[in-house]
N, C-alpha and C positions, 0 to 999 in steps of 0.2 A: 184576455177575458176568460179562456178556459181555464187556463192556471187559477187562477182564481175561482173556480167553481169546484175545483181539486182540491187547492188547499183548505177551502172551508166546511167540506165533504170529510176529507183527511183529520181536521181539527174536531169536527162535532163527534169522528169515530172514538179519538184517543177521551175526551172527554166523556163518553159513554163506556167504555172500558175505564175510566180511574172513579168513574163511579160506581161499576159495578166491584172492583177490589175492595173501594172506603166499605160500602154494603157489606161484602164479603166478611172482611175484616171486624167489622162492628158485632157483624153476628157470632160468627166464632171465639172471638176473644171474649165475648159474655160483660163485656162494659159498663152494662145499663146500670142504671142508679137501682139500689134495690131499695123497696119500701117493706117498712114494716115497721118492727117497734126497737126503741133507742135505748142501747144501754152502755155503761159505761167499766173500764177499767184502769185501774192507775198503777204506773212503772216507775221503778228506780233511772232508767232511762229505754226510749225507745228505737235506737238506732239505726234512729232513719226512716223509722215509720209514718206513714205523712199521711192528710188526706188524699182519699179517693182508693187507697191501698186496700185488698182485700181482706174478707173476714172468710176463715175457711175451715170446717171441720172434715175429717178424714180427706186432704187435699182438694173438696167441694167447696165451689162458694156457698156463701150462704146471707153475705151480706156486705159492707163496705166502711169502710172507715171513715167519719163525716167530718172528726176535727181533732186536731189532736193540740194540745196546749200546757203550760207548766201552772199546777198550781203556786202561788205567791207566797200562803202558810208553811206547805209542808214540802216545797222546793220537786213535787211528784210530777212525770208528765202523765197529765190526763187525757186519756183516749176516748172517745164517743165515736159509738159506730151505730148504724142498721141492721138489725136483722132482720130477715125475711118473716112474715109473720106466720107461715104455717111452719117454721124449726120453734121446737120449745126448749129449752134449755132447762136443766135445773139449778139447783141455787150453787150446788157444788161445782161449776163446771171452774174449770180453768182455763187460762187464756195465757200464750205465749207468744213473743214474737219471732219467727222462723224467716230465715233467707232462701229464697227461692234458685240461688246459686252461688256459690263464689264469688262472682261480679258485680251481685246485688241483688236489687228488688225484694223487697220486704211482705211479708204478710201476716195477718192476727190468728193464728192457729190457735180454735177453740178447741178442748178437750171434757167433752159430756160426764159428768159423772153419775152418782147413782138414788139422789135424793129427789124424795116424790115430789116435793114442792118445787117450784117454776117458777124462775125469775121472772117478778113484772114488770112492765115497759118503766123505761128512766131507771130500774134498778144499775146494783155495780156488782161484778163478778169481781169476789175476793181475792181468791186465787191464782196470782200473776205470777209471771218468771220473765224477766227482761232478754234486751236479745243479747248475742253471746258477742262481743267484741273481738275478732277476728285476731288485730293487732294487738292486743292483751295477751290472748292464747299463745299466740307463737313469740312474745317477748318474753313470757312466763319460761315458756319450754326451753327455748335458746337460754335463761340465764340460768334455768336449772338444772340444763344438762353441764352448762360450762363451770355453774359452782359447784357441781357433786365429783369435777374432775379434779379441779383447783386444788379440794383437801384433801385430796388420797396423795400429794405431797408428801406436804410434812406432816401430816398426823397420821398416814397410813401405817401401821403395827406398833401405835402407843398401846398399851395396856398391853399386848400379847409378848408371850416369849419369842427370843430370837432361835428360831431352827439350827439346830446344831450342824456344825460344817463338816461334811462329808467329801473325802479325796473323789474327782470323779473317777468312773471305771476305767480303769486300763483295756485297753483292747489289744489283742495279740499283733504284734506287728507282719504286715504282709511282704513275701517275699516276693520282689519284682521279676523274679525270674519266673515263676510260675504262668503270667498272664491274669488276665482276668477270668477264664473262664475256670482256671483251674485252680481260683482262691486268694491268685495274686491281689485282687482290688481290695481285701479286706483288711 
């Protein structure tokens, strides 16, 4: 009977400790749905971008990614996000997609620009740059470093003269009796 008044003493503790980390965690990580007003932008591709992904100016949130989907016309993927309502944007800002590491995790990096007028809610930020495809970059690099070697083969000194041949220098022969200290080694 005691054991049993330990274990369920024991149990309500860990249970009040993983409640207070979820808390923890909720609040720190900044999770919350943000409300405010909806706008949208559209990408050649977003890789990887998905809902609930943040929206962040100078590494700040500022708001959330609501839905992201392919238009059917013009084959774009369409992002709709939240902003917070007291960020105001102007109509110049641009919007990028940025990796938060190596590994992953995606996020809407806005970039404010300088025009007086202020995107209204439902408007669409024009100015996109899609995200950078990791495995593009480094298959790009690899086949141009290995095709810039490839033709210094056979076409390395088409068009130039050939250097005229030159006997190399004689060097005076060394006399082994001397040693090395005294001029033999040269």
């Amino acid at each position: 009977m005691r054991s049993n008044v330990i274990e369920t003493v024991l149990g309500a503790v860990v249970l009040v400790v993983a409640a207070f980390f979820l808390y923890f965690a909720y609040t720190t990580a900044n999770v919350r749905a943000v409300s405010g007003y909806a706008l949208q932008a559209r990408f050649a591709s977003t890789g990887g971008l998905t809902a609930g992904n943040d929206v962040r100016i100078s590494g700040v949130k500022v708001g959330s990614v609501t839905k992201a989907y392919l238009d059917p016309k013009t084959y774009q993927a369409v992002i709709e996000m939240q902003i917070d309502s007291q960020v105001k944007l102007p109509e110049d800002t641009s919007a990028g997609i940025a990796s938060e590491s190596l590994l992953g995790g995606k996020y809407l990096n806005l970039q404010p620009g300088g025009e007086e007028e202020m995107l209204k809610p439902g408007g669409r930020i024009q100015y996109t740059q899609s995200a950078v495809n990791l495995e593009d970059l480094l298959g790009r690099f690899i086949f141009s470093a290995g095709g810039s070697n490839a033709n210094k083969g056979g076409d390395a000194g088409q068009g130039q003269q050939p250097a005229a041949q030159q006997p190399p220098a004689q060097q005076p022969k060394a006399d082994p009796s001397k040693g090395l200290l005294n001029g033999g080694g040269k």
